[in-house]
PDB file of N, CA, C and O in Angstrom:
ATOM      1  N   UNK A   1      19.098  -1.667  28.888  1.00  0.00           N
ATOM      2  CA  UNK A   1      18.747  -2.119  27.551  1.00  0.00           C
ATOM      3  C   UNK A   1      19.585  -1.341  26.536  1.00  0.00           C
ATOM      4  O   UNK A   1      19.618  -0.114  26.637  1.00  0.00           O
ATOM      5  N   UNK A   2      20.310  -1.998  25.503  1.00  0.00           N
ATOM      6  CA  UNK A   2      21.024  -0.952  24.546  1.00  0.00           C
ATOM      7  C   UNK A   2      20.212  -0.926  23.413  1.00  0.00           C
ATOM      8  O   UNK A   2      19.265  -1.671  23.158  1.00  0.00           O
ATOM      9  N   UNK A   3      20.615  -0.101  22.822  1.00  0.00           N
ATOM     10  CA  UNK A   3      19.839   0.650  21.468  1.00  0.00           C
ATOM     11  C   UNK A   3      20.124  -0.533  20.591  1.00  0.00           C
ATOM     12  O   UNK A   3      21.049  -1.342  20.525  1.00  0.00           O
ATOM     13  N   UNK A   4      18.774  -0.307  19.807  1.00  0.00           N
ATOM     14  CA  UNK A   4      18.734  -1.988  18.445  1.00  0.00           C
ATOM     15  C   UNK A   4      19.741  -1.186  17.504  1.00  0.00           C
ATOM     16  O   UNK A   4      20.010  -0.002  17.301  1.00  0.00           O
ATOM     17  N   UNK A   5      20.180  -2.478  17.010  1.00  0.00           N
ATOM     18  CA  UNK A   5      21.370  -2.714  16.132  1.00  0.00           C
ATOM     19  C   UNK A   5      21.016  -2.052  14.682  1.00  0.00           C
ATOM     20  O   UNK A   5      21.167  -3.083  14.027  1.00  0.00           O
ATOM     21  N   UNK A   6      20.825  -1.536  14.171  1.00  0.00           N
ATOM     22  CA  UNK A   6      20.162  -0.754  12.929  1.00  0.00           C
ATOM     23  C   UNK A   6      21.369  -0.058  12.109  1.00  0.00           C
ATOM     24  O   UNK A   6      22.332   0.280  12.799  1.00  0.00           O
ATOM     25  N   UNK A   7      21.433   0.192  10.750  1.00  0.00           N
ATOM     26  CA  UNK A   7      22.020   0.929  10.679  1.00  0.00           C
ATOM     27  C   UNK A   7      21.766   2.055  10.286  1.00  0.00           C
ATOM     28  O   UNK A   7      20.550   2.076  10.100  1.00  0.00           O
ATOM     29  N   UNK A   8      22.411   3.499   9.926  1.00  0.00           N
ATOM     30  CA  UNK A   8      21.603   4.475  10.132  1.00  0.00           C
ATOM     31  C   UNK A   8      20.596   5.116   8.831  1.00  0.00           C
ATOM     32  O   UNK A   8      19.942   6.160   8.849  1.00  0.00           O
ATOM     33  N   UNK A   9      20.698   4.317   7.956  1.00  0.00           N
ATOM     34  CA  UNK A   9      20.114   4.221   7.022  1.00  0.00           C
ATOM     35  C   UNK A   9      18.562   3.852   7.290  1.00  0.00           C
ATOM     36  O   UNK A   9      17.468   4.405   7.185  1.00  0.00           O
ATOM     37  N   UNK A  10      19.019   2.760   7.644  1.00  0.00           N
ATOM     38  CA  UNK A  10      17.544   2.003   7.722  1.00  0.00           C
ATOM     39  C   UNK A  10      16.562   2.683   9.020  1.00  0.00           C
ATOM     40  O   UNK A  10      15.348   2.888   9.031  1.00  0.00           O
ATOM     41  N   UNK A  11      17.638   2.947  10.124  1.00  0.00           N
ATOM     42  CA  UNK A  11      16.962   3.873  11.079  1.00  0.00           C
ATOM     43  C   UNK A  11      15.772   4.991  11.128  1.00  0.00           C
ATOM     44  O   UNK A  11      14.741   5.332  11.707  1.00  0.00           O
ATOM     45  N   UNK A  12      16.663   5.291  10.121  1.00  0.00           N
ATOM     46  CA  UNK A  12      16.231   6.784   9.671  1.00  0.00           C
ATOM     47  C   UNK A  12      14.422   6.497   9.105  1.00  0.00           C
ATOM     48  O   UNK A  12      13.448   7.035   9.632  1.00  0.00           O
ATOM     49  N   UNK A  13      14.365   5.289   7.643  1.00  0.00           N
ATOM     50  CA  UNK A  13      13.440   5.040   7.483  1.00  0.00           C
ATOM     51  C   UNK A  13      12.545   4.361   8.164  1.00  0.00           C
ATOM     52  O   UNK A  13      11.358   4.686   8.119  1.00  0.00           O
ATOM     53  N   UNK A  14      12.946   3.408   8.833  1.00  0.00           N
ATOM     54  CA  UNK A  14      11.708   2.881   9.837  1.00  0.00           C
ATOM     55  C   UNK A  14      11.400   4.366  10.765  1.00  0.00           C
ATOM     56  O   UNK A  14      10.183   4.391  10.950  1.00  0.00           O
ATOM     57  N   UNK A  15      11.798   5.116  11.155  1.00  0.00           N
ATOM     58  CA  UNK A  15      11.792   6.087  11.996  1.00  0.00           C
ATOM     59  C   UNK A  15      10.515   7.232  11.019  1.00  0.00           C
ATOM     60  O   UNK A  15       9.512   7.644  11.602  1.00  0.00           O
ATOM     61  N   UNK A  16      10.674   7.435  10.177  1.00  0.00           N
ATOM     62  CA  UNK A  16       9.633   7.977   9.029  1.00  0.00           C
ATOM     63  C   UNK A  16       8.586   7.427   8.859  1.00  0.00           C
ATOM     64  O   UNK A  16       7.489   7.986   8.892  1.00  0.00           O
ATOM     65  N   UNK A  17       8.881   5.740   8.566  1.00  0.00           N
ATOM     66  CA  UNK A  17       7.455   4.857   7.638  1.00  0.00           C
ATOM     67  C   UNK A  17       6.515   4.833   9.654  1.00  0.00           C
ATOM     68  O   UNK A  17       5.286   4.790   9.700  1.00  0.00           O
ATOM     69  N   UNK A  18       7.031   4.854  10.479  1.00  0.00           N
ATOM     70  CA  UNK A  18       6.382   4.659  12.149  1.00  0.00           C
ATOM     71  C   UNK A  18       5.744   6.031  12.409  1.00  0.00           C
ATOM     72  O   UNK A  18       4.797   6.075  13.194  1.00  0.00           O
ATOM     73  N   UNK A  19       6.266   7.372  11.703  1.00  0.00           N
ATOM     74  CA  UNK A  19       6.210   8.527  11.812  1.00  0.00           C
ATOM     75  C   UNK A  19       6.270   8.827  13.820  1.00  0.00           C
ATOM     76  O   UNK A  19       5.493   9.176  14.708  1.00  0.00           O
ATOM     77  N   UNK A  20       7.914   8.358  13.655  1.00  0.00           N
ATOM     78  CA  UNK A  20       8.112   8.791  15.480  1.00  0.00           C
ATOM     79  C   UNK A  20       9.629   9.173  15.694  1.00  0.00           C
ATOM     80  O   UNK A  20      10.586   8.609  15.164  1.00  0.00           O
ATOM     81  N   UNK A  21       9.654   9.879  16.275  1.00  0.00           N
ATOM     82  CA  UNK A  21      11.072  10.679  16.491  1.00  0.00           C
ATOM     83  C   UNK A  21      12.062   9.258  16.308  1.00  0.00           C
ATOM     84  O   UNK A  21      11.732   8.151  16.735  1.00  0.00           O
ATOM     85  N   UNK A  22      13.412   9.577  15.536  1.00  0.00           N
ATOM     86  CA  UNK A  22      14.639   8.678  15.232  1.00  0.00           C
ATOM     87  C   UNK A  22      15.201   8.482  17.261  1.00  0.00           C
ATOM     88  O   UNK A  22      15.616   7.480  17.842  1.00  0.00           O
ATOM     89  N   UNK A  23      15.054   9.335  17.580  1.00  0.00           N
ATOM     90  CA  UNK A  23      15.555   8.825  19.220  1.00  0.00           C
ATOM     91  C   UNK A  23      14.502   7.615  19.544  1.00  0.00           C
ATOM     92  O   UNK A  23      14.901   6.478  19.793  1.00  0.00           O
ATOM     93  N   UNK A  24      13.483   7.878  19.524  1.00  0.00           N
ATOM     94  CA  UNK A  24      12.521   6.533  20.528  1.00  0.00           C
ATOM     95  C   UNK A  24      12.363   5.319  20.002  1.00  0.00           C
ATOM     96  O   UNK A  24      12.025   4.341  20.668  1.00  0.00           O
ATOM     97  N   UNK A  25      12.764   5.297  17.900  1.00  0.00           N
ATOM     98  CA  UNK A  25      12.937   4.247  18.003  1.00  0.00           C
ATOM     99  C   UNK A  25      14.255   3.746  18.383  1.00  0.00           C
ATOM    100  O   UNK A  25      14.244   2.552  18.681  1.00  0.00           O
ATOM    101  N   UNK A  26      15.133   4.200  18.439  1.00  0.00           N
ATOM    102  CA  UNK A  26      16.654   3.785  18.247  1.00  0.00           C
ATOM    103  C   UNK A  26      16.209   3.156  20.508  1.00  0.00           C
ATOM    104  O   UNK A  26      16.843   2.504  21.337  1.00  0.00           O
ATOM    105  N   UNK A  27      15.684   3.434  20.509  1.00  0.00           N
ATOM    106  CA  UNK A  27      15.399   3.194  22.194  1.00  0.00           C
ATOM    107  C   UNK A  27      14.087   1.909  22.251  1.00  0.00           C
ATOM    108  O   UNK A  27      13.914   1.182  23.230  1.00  0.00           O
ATOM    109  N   UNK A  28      13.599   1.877  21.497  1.00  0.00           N
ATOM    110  CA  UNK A  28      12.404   1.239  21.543  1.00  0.00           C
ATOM    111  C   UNK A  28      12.708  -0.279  21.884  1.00  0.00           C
ATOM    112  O   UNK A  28      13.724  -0.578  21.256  1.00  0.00           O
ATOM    113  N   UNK A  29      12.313  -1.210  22.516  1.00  0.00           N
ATOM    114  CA  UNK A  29      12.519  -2.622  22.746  1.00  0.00           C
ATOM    115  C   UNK A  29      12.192  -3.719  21.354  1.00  0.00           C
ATOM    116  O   UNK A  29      11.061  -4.082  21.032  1.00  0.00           O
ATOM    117  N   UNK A  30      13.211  -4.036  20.798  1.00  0.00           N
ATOM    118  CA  UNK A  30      12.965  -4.711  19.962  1.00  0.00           C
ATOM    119  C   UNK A  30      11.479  -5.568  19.151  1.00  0.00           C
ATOM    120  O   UNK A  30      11.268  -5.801  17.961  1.00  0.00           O
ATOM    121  N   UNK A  31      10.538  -5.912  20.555  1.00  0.00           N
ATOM    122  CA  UNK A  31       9.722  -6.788  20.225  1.00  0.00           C
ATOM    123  C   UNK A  31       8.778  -5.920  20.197  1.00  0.00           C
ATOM    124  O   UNK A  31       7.908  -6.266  19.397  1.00  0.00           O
ATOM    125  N   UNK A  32       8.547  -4.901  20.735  1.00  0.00           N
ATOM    126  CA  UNK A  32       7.617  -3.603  20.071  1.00  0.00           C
ATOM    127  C   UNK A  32       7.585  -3.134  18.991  1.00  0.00           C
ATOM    128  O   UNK A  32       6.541  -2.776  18.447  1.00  0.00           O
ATOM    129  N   UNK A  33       9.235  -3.016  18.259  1.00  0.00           N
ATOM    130  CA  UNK A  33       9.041  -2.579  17.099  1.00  0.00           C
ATOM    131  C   UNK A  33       8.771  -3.227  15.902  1.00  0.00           C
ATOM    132  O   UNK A  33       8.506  -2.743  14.802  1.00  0.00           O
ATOM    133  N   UNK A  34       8.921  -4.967  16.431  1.00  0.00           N
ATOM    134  CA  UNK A  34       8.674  -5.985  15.179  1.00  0.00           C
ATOM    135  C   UNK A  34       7.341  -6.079  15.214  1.00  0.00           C
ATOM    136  O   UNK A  34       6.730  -6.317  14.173  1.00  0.00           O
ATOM    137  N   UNK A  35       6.444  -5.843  16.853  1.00  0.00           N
ATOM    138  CA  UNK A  35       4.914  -5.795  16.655  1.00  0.00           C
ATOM    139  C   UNK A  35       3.784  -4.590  15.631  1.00  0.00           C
ATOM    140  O   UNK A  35       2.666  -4.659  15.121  1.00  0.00           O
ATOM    141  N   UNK A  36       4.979  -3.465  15.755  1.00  0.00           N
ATOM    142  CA  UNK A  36       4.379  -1.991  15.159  1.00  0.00           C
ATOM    143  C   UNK A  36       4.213  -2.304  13.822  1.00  0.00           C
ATOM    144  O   UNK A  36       3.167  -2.284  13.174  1.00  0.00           O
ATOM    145  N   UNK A  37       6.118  -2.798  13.209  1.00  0.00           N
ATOM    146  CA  UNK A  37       5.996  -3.359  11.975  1.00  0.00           C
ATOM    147  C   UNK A  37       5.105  -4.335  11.217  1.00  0.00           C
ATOM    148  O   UNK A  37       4.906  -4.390  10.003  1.00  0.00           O
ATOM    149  N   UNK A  38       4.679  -4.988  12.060  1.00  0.00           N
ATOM    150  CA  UNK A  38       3.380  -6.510  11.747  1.00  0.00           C
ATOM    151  C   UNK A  38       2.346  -5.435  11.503  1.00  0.00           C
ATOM    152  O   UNK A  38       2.187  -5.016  10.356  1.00  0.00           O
ATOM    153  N   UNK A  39       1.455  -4.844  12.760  1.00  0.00           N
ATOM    154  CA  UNK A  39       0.944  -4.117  12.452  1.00  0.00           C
ATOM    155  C   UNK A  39       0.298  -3.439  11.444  1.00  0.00           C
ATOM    156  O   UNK A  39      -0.889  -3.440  11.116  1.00  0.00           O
ATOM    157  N   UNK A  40       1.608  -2.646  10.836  1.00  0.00           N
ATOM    158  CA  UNK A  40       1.499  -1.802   9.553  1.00  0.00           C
ATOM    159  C   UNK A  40       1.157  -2.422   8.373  1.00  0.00           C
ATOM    160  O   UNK A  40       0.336  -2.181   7.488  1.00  0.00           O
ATOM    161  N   UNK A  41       2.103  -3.406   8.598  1.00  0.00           N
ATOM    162  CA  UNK A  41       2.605  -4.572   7.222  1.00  0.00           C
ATOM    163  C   UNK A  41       0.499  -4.739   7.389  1.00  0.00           C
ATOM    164  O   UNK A  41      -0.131  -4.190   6.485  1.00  0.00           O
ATOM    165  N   UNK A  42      -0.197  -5.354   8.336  1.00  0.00           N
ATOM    166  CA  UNK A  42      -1.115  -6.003   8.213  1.00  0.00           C
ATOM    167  C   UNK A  42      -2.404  -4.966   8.012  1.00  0.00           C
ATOM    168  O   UNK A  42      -3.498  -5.367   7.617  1.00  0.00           O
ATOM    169  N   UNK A  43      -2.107  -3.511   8.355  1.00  0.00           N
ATOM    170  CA  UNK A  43      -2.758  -2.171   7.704  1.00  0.00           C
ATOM    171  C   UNK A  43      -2.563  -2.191   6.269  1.00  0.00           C
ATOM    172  O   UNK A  43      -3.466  -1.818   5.519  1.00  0.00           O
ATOM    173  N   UNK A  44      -1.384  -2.623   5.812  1.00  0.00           N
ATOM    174  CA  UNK A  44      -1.260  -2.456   3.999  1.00  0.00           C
ATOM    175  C   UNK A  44      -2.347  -3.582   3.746  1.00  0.00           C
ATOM    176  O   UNK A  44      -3.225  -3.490   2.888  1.00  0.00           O
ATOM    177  N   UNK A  45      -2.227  -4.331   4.344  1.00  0.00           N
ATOM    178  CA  UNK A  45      -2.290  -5.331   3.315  1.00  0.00           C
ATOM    179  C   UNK A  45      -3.858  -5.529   3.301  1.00  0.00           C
ATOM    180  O   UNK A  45      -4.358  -6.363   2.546  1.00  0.00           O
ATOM    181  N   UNK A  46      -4.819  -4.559   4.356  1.00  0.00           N
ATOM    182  CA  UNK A  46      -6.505  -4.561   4.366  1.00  0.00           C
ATOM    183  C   UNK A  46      -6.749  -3.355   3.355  1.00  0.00           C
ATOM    184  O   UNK A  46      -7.896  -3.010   3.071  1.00  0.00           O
TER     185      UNK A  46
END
C-alpha cells in the first residue's frame, strides 16, 4: 500500500485536527481516514 497523496501542509494538519502521529496517518488506508474525517465532521456538527 503507498502512502496517501497529501501534501505536506495539509498532512501536517489533518495529522493535528486526528491528534495522531504525522507517520500513521501518512500510512493510514485511505478509507479510514475519510471515515475518521466523517466522524469528526459529524462530532462538530452535534
Amino acid at each position: 500500500m503507498k502512502p496517501l497523496q497529501l501534501s505536506p501542509d495539509t498532512a501536517l494538519k489533518l495529522a493535528q485536527k486526528l491528534n495522531i502521529p504525522l507517520e500513521q496517518l501518512m500510512h493510514m488506508p485511505q478509507h479510514i481516514l475519510i471515515q475518521k474525517l466523517m466522524e469528526m465532521e459529524k462530532d462538530k456538527n452535534n
